[in-house]
SEVO-836083 format. One record per atom (N, C-alpha, C, O): x, y, z. Coordinates in steps of 0.05 Angstrom, whole numbers, plus 5000, padded with zeros to 4 digits. Each point is the difference from the previous one (the first is absolute). Layout:
N
XYZ...
REM end
This chain:
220
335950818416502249854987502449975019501349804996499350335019502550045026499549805012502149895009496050014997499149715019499649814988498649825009502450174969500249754978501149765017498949785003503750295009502249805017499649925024501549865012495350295002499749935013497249915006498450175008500949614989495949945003499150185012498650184992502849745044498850035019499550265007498350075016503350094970499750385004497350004981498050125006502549714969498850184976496349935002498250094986501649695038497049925000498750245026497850104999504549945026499650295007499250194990497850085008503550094972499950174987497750054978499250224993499849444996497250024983498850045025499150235002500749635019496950005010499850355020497850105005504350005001499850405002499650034983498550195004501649794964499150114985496949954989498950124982500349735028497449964998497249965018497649954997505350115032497750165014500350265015498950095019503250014963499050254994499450164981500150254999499449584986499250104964502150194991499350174983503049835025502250264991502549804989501349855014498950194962502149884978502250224994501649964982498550245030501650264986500650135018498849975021503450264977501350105021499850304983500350225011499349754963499050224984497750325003497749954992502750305017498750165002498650004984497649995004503950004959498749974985497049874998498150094988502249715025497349834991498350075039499149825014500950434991498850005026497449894997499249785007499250484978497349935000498749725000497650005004504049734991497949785002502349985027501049794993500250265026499849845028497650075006498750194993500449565028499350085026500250115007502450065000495450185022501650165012498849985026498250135010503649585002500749985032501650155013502150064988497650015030502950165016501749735003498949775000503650285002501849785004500049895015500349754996499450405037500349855017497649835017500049845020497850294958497849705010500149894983497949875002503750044969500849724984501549865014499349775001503450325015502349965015498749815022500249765006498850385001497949915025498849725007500449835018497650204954499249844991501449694991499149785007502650264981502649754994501049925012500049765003501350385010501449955025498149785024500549785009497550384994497249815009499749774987500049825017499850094959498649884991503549685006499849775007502250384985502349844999501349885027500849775002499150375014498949885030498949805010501049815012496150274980497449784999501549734983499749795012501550184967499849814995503249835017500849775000500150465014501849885023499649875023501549905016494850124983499649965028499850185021499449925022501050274975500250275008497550125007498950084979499849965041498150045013499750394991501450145015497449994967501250294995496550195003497949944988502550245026497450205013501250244977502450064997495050084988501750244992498250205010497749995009504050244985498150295019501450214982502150014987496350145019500250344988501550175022500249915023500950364968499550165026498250164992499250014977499550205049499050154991500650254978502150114994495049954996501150234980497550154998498549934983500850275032497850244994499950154979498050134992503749855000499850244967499849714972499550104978500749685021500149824989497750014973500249894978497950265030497350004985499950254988498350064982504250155030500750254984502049874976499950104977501349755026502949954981499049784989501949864993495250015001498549804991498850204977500049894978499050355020498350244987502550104979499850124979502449815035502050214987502149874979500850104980500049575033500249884983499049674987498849835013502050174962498349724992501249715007498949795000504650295010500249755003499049995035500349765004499150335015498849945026497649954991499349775006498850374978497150004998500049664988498549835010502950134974499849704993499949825016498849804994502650225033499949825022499150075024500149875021498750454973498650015032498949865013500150045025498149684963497449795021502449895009500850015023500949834953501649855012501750075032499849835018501650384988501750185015497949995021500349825016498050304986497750135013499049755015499550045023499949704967499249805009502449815014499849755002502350375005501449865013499750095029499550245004500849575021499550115024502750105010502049884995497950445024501650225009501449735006499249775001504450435005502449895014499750145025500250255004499449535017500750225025502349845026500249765002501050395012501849895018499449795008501749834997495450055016499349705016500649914979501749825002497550244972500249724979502749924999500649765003500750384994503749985004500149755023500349764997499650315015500549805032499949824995501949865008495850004973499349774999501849864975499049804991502650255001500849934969503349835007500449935024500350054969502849854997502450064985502549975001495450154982501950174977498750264991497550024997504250195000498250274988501350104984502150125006496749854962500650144976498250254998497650055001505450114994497950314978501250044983502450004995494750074989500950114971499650324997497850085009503850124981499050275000500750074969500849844983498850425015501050164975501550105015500049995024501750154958502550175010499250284988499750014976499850235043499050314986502950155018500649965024500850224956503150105009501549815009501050095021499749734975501649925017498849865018501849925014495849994997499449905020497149845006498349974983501649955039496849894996498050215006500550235006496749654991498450284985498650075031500349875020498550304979498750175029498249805004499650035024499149794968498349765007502249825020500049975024501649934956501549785020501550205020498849965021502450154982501650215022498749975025500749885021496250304968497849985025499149705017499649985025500349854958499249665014502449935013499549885020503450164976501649925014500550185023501049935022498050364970500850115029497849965018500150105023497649744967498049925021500549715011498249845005504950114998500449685007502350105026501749865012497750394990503150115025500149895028501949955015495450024989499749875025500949744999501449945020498549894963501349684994502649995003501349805007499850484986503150055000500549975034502049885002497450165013499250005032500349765012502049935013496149944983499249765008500849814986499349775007502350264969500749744982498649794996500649765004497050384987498349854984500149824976498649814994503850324990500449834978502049894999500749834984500550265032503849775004498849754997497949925008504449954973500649804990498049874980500049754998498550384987499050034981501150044972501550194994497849634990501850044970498950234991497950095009503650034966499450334987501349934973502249904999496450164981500650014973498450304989497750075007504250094973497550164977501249954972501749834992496750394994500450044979499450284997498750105018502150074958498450244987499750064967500849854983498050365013500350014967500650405003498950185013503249804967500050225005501050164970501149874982498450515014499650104974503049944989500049984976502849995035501850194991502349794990500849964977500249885054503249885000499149845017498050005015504249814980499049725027501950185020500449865020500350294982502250075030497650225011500550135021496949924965498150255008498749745019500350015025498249754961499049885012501549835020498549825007503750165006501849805012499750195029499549895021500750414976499250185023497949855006500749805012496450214984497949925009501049765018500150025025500749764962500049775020502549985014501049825014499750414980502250035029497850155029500350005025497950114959497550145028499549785016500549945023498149924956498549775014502049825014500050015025501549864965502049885020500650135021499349895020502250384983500150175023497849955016500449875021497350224975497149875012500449825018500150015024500149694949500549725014501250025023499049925021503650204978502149885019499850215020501949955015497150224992499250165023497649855009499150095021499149674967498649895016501449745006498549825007503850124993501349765015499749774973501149785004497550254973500349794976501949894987502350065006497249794977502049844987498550034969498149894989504350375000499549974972502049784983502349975004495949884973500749854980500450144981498350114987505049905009499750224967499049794981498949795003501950374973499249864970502849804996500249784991501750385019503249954996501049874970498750044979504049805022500249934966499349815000500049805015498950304953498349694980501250044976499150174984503749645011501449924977498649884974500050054975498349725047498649864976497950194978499549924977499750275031498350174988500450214978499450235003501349694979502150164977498850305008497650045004504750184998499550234987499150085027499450244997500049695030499050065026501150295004502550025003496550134997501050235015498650145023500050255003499049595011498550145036502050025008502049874994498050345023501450115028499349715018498649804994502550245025500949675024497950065016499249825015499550454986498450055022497249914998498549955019500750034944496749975008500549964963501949924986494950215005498949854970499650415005499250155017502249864956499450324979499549954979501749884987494750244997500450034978500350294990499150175014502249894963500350394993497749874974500349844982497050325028498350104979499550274983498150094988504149965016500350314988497250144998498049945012502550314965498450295013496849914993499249954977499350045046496450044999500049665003497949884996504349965011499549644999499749964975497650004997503249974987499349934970502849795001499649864980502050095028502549784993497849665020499549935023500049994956498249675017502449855007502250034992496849755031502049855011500649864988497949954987504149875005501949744969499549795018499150035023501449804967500449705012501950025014499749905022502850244974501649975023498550065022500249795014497950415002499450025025498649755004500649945023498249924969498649795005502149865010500349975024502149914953501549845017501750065025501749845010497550475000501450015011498650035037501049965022496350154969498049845014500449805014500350035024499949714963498849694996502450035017499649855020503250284984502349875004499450125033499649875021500550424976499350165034498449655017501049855018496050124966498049865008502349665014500349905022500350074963501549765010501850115022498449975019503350124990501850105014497850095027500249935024498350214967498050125026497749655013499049915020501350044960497849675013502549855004499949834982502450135032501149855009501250005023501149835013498350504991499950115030497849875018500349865021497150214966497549985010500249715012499949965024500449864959499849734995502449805020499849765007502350424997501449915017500049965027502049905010
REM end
């Protein structure tokens, strides 16, 4: 109803909501989400909103060896292990080749998780040779607590970026977007305790908005 005044948000906001089947921001009603991890829905959208920019978009995993332990342990990974699992590894050559490099992580304490830590500190040699200078950098995260828990994370990753000579695109301000509250640095959702808080239409529109802003770099 908030996007009454505005079409163009409010046809945004149906179509995240229906492809990601999540109408509610309610714990209450957990048990019928989905239970995607966020940041391969994020992923996913972001992908898909791109693409219809024209936007040429490769996606990748990083690695994860215990992945098939924490698949046994819980139901929302076990729900998407083929999916996850069937994406091809992120590795430094693939970097090289890209134009732009988005990551998405969870945020565990404060920070990104011992998966992403490890893939970036396997990119040190690039730090050397400036392999990725002048390369665009965007993320995102989802994280249990506060958007200022998750805003650390993409302060990592930027740090990252810009020790490889990049050019990060924040999220920065979006007026038009009622009720916007991202940090300037990147896309936070707070899914509170075990992920049970689903993502609203606002992230969608706010998605769609990163997506525009990042395809006009590319495109330029």
């Amino acid at each position: 109803k908030e996007y009454q005044n505005h079409p163009e948000l409010m046809e945004i906001a149906e179509r995240f909501i229906n492809y990601t089947k999540f109408d509610t921001q309610s714990v209450d009603e957990s048990e019928t989400v989905p239970s995607n991890p966020k940041q391969l829905i994020f992923a996913r959208y972001l992908k898909e909103e791109l693409e219809k920019r024209n936007v040429d978009v490769r996606f990748y995993r990083v690695e994860d060896p215990d992945l098939h332990i924490l698949a046994n342990e819980s139901e929302t990974v076990n729900n998407c292990y083929e999916d996850i699992t069937a994406l091809p590894i992120a590795t430094p050559e693939k970097l090289v080749k890209s134009d732009m490099i988005i990551l998405g992580c969870p945020t565990v304490f404060g920070n990104v998780t011992a998966e992403m830590k490890s893939f970036i500190d396997s990119t040190i040699g690039m730090c050397d040779d400036k392999a990725l200078a002048d390369k665009f950098f965007a993320c995102f995260t989802a994280c249990r607590n506060s958007l200022c828990e998750g805003t650390r994370t993409l302060d990592t990753l930027i740090y990252w970026s810009q020790n490889m000579g990049m050019l990060h695109i924040p999220f920065g301000i979006h007026n038009e977007i009622p009720h916007c509250n991202q940090p300037v640095q990147g896309i936070v959702h707070c899914e509170g305790k075990d992920g049970l808080i689903s993502p609203a239409p606002q992230i969608g529109l706010e998605l769609a908005a990163y997506a525009d802003d990042l395809a006009s770099y590319i495109q330029e």
